[in-house]
C-alpha positions in Angstrom: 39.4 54.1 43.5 42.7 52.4 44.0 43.3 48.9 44.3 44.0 49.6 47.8 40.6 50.4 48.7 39.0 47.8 45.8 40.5 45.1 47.4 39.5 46.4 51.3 35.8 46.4 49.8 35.9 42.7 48.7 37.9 41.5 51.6 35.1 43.1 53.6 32.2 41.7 51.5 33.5 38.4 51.3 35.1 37.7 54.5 33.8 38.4 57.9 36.2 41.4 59.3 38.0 41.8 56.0 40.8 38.9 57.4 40.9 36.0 58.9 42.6 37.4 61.9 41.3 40.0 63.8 44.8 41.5 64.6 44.6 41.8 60.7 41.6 44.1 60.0 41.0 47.3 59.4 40.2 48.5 62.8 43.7 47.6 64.7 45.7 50.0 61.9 45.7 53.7 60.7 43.4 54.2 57.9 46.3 55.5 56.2 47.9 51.8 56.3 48.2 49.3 53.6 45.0 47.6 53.2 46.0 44.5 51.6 49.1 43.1 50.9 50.3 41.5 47.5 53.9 40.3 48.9 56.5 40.4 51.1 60.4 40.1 51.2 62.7 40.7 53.7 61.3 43.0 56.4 59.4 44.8 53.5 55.7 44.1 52.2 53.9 45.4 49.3 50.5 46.8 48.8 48.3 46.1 46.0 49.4 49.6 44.3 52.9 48.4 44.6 53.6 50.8 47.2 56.4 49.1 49.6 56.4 49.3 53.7 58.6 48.8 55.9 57.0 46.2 58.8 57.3 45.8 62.2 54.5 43.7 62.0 55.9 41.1 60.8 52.6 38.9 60.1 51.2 38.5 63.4 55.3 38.0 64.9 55.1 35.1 63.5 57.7 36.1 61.2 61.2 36.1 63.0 64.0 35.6 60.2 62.4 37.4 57.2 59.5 37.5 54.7 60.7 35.0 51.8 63.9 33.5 53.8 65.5 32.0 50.8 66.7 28.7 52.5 63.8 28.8 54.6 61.5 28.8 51.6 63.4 26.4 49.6 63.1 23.7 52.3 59.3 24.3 51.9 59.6 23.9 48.3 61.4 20.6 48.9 58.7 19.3 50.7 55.9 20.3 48.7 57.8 18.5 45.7 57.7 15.3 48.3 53.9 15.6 48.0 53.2 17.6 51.1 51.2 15.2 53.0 50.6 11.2 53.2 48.3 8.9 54.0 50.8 7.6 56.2 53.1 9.5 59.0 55.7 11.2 56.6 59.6 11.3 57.0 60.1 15.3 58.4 57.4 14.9 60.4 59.0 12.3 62.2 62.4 14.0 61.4 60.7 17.9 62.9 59.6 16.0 65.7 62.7 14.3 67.1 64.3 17.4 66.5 62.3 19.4 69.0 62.3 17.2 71.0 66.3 16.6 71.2 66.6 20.8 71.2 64.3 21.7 74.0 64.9 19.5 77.1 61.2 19.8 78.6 59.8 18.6 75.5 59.8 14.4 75.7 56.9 14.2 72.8 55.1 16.6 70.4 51.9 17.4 68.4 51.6 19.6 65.6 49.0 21.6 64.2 48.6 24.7 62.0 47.7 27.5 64.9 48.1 28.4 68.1 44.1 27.9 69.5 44.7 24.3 68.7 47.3 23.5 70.5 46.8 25.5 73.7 43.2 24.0 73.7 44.5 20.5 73.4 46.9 21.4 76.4 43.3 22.5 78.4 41.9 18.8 77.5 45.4 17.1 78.4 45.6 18.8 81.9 42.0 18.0 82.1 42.7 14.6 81.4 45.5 13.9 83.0 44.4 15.5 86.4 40.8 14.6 86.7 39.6 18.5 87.7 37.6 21.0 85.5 39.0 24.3 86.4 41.7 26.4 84.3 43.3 29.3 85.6 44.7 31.8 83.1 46.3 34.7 83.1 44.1 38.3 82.9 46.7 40.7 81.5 47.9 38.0 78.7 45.6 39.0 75.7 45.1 35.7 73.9 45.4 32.1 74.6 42.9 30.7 71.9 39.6 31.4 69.7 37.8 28.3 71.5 35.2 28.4 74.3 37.3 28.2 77.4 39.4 31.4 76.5 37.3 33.5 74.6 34.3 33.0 77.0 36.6 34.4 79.8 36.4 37.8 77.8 34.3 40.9 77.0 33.6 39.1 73.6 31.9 35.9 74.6 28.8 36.3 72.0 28.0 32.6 71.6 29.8 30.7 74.7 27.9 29.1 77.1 28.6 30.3 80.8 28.9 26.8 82.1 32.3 26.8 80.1 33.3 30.0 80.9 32.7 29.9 84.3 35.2 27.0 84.5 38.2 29.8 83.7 39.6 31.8 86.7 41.8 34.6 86.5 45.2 35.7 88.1 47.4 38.8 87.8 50.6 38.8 86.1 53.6 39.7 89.1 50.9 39.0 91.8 51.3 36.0 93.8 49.1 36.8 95.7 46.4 36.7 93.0 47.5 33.3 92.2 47.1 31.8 96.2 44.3 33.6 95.7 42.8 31.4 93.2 44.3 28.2 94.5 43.0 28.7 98.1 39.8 29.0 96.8 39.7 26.2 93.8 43.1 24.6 94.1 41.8 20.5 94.6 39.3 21.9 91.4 42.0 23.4 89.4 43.1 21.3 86.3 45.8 23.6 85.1 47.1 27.2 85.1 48.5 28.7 81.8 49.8 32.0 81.1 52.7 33.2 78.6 56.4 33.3 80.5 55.8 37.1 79.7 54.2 39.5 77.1 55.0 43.3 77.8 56.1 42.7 81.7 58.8 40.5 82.0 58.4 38.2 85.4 60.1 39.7 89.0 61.1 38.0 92.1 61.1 34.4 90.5 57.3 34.6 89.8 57.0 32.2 86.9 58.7 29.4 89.4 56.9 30.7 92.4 53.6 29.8 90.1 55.0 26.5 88.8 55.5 25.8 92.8 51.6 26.3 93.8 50.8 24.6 90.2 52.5 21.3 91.9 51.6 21.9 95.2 48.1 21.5 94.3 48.1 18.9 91.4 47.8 21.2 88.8 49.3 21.3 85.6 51.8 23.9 84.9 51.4 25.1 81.0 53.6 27.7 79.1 52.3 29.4 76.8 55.0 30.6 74.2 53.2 31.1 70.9 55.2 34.5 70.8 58.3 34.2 72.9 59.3 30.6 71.9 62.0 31.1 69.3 62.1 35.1 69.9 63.6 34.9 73.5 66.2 31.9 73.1 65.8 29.3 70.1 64.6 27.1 73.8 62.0 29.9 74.3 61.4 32.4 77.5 61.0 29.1 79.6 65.4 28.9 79.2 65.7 32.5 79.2 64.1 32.8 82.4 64.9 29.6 84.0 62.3 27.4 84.3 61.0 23.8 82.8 56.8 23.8 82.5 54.8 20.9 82.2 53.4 21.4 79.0 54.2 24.1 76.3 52.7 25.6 73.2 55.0 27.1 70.2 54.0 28.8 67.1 54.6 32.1 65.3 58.8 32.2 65.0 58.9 28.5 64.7 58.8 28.6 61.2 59.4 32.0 60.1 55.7 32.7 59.0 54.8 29.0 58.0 51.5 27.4 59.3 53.1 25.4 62.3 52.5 25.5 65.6 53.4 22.9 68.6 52.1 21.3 71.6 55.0 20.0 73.6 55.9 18.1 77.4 56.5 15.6 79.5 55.7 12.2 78.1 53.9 10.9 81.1 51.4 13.5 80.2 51.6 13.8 76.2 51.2 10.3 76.2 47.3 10.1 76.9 46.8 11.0 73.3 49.0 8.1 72.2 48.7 4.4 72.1 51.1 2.9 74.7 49.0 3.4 78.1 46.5 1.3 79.4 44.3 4.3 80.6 41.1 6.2 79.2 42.0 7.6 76.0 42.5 11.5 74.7 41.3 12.6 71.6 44.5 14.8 71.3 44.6 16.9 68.0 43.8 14.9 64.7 44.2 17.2 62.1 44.2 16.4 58.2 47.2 19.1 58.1 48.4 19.7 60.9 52.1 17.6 59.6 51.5 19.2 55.9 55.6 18.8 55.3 56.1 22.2 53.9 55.5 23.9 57.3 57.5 21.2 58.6 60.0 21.2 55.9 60.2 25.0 57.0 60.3 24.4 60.7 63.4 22.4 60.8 65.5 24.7 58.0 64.3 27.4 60.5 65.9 25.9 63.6 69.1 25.8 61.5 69.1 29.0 60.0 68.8 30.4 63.6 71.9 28.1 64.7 74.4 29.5 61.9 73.2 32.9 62.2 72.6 33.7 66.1 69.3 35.2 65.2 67.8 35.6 68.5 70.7 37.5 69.6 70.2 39.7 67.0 66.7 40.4 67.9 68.2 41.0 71.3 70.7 43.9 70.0 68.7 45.0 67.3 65.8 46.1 69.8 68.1 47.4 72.3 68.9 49.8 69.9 65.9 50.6 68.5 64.0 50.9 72.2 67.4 52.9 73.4 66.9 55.2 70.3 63.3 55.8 70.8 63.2 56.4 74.4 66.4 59.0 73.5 63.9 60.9 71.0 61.2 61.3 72.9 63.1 62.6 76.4 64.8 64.7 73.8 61.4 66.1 72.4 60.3 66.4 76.0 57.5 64.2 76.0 59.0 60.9 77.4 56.0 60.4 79.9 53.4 60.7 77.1 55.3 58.2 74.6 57.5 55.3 75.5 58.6 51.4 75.4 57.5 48.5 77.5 59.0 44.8 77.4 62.0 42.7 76.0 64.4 44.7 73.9 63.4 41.5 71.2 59.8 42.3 71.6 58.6 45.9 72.9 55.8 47.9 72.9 55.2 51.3 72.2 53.3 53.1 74.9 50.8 56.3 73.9 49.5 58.2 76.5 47.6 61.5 76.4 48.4 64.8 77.9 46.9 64.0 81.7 49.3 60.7 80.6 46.2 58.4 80.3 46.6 55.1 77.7 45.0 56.2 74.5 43.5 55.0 71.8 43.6 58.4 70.1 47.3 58.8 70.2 48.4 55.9 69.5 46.2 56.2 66.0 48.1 59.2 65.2 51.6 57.7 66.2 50.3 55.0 63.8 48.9 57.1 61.1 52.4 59.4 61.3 54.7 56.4 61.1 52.7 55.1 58.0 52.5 58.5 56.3 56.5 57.6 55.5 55.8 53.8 54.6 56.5 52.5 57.7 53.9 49.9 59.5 54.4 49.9 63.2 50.8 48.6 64.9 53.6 47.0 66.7 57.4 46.1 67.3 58.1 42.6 66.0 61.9 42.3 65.0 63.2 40.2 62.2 66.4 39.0 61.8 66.6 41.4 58.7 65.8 44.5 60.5 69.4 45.7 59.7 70.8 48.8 60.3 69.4 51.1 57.5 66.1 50.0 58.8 66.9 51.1 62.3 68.0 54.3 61.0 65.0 55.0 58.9 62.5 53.8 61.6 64.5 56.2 63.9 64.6 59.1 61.4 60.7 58.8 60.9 60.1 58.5 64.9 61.8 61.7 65.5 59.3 63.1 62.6 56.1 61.7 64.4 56.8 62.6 67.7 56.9 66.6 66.4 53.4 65.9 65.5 52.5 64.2 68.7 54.0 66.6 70.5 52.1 69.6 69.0 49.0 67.3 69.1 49.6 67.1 73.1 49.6 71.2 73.0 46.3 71.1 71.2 43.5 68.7 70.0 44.4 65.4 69.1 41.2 64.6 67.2 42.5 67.8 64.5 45.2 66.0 63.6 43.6 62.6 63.0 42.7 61.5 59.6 39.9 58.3 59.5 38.9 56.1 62.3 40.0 55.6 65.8 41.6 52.1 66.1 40.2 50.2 68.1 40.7 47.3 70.8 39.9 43.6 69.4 38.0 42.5 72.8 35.0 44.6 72.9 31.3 43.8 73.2 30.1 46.1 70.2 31.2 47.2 66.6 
């Protein structure tokens, strides 16, 4: 047994799933994957065996610049030798917090906190808060807002959540306005806030996002971004400046810090200011976390923002994925199979589409586009860019597509379940193991 599988077996024995995100385990990746990793560098990670990968994982997208930045990780180091946390406010997080707050013009004030459930659930009590009404409205084809009960009992996996709470989340559909009046005509004077991410795999038509913002106001609601993933992947100011419009309250996280524990809860201040001390109304109990302003993160978070000012990185993820989608795409209408295999979303954040021979979505192809991409050292459960995806990357990504997609192709001609080695990966939202 390698120490591949020797490691799996504890991670499995000792914590529940194997890793403490379920986007992380075993049962989202070919079984041909790495199971656990021992470093990372770059836009390469290593496995226990030493065996190196090249990632478009990238740790969740969180990471946006590269494993192991060396500024980036110096800055963290800085901080740590500072102490990494006080009994007091310390000086970068006051310093990370004016920052954001002078780069992103919606933003007025800011909490911080180590993951993204935290902050989107303190947005949910804020807009609660702030407009007296118990409904949230979220939206259905967006795959995760948070781990707490208002989200996760909205799902298919809502083992422990009582329906009192989960009946107090409403749905809409992404490019639907309708399905938002919808909603609103039936709840509006209830609803408390909707929140959705500006986009995921579908990027917003016909002014939607400001068509939403418009009922949002129209009926006293609050208006809340969502940009774990396309905050500081999109436009250093997000997908809220990319597509034009201001929300009342935001959430950041993943790209912030290039893989560091940070995440944010931005907006206005007449709003953000119920968790403070300088109003004369009811009090929130906002986030008060022990480390949520640990300074390395922070240290990390504000040599980020700079490292993406003197290198232009989100227009690098921008050309960088047009040419990898455009390349892609290329292969498989050259291969013949274009409507069986293809890309969805931003050029700076795409996904790969498998479909079957009667072109149904499939779990089964898209394990053996998996398994095939990882059987030449290349992890691609999905497309996250980095800044140092460079161009021997692309061409080696490319290179190994055009490999895969022979074997899809004869696997479309025959039985897909012949050429799959191991389990079928499955969804994370499902009733059963």
């Amino acid at each position: 047994m390698n120490n591949n599988e020797i490691y799996a077996e504890k991670a499995h024995f000792y914590i529940p799933a194997g890793a403490h995100t379920y986007s992380r385990s075993d049962e989202t990746f070919s079984s041909n994957s790495p199971r656990v990793i021992k470093r990372c560098k770059g836009a390469y990670a290593w496995d226990v065996d030493g065996n190196k990968w090249l990632d478009y994982g990238m740790a969740c997208r969180s990471v946006t610049v590269g494993y192991n930045y060396d500024r980036i990780s110096q800055a963290a180091i800085s901080q740590i030798l500072n102490g990494n946390t006080a009994t007091k406010a310390s000086k970068i997080e006051v310093d990370a917090a004016e920052m954001i707050c002078n780069l992103i013009p919606w933003v007025d004030m800011v909490k911080f906190a180590k993951n993204g459930s935290t902050v989107t659930t303190a947005a949910i009590k804020l807009a609660r808060a702030y407009t007296g009404k118990k409904y949230i409205v979220r939206c259905r084809q967006h795959s995760f807002f948070s781990y707490d009960d208002w989200f996760i009992g909205d799902t298919v996996m809502d083992a422990g959540v009582p329906k009192e709470i989960s009946n107090l989340t409403l749905d809409f559909d992404y490019n639907d306005i309708e399905s938002v009046e919808k909603v609103f005509a039936e709840y509006g004077n209830q609803i408390a806030a909707l929140i959705m991410e500006p986009a995921e795999f579908e990027e917003p038509k016909d002014n939607f996002l400001q068509k939403v913002k418009e009922i949002c106001h129209k009926n006293g609601s609050v208006f809340i971004l969502d940009e774990m993933i396309t905050g500081f992947r999109w436009d250093i100011l997000g997908a809220s400046k990319y597509y034009n419009v201001e929300p009342d309250l935001v959430t950041y996280g993943k790209g912030m810090a290039n893989g560091f524990s940070v995440a944010a809860l931005g907006g206005k201040r007449e709003i953000m200011e119920l968790g403070g001390l300088k109003h004369n109304k009811e009090r929130v109990f906002l986030i008060s976390t022990t480390h949520g302003a640990e300074m390395s993160g922070l240290g990390a978070f504000v040599e980020t923002v700079n490292v993406y000012k003197d290198l232009n990185v989100t227009e690098k993820l921008w050309r960088t994925g047009k040419q990898l989608k455009d390349g892609i795409n290329s292969i498989a209408l050259e291969l013949g199979i274009q409507d069986n295999i293809c890309t969805e979303g931003a050029a700076c954040s795409f996904n790969i589409v498998t479909k079957d021979g009667n072109n149904n979505i499939s779990s089964e192809f898209r394990t053996l586009f998996c398994q095939e991409m990882a059987r030449q050292n290349i992890i691609m459960n999905c497309v996250s860019l980095c800044y140092e995806h460079g161009e021997q990357e692309i061409e080696m990504t490319l290179e190994a597509f055009r490999k895969t997609l022979k074997v899809y192709r004869d696997a479309l001609n025959s039985d897909v379940s012949k050429f799959i080695e191991g389990a079928i990966i499955k969804p994370v939202f499902r009733k059963y193991n």
